[in-house]
C-alpha positions in Angstrom: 101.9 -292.4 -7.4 101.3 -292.1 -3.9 105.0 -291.3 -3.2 105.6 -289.0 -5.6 102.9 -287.0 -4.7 104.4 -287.2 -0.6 107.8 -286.1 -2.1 106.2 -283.4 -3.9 104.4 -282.7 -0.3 107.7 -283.0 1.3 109.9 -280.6 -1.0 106.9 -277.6 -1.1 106.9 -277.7 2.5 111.0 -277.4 3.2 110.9 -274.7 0.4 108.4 -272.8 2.5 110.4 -273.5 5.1 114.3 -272.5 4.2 112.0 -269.4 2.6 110.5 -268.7 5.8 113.3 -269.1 7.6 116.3 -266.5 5.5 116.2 -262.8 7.2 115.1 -260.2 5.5 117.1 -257.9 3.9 117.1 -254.3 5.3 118.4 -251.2 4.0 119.3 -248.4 5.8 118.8 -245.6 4.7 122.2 -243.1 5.2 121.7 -240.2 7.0 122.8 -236.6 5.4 123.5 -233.3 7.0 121.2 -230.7 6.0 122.7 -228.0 3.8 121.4 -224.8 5.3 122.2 -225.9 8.8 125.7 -227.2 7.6 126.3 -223.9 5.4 125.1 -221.9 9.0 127.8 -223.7 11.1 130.8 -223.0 8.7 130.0 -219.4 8.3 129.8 -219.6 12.3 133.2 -221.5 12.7 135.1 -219.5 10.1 133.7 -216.5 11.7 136.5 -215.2 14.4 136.8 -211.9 16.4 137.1 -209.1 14.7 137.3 -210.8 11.2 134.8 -209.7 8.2 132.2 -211.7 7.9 131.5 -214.5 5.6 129.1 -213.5 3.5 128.1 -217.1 1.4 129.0 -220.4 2.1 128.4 -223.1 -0.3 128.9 -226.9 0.5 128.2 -229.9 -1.3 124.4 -231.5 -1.2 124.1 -234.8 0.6 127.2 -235.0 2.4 126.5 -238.7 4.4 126.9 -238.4 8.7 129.8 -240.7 8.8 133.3 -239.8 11.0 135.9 -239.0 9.1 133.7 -238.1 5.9 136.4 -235.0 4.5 134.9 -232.5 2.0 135.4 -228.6 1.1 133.5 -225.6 1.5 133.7 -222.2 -0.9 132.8 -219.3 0.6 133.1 -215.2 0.2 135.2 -213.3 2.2 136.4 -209.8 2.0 135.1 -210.1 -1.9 136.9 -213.1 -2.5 135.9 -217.0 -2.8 138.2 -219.1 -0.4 137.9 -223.0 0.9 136.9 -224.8 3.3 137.9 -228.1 4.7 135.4 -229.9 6.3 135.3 -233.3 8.2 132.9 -234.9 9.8 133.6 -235.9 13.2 130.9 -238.1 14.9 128.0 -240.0 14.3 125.6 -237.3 15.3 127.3 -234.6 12.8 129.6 -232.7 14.6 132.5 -231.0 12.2 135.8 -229.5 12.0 136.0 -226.4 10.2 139.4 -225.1 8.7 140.1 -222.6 6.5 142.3 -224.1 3.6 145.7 -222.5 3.3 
């Protein structure tokens, strides 16, 4: 009875133990680009000399900060809606802005 009870002891223990012991899982939560700000620098980069200006610019919600992240753009020009490619070029949200052909 005695032994059972120390094996019992024994097992609880290197439960608690391996338990203990595991790392903890952490999640990370993945950074986004805010939308006005990223709707601000397209107008801005599409915006050359001379040219009329963009008037709207809509982009996607929750685009994640990760290089080489590629999405499009529609904005209004001139009266009409055209596209822009986007892609995300480092880790701290710098883009490329092109007008789509």
């Amino acid at each position: 009875m005695a032994i059972s009870a120390l094996v019992v002891a024994l097992c609880a223990v290197t439960v608690t133990v391996k338990v203990m012991r595991t790392d903890a899982i952490t999640i990370e939560q993945e950074r986004v680009l805010d939308q006005a700000s990223l709707e601000r620098q397209v107008a801005a980069d599409l915006q050359g000399v001379g040219d009329d200006p963009v008037k709207v610019v809509a982009c996607p919600a929750s685009v994640v900060v990760k290089v080489g992240t590629t999405f499009s753009c529609s904005y209004l020009r001139r009266g009409n809606i055209q596209e822009a490619d986007v892609e995300v070029t480092s880790d701290q949200g710098s883009l490329r802005v092109t007008a789509a052909a």
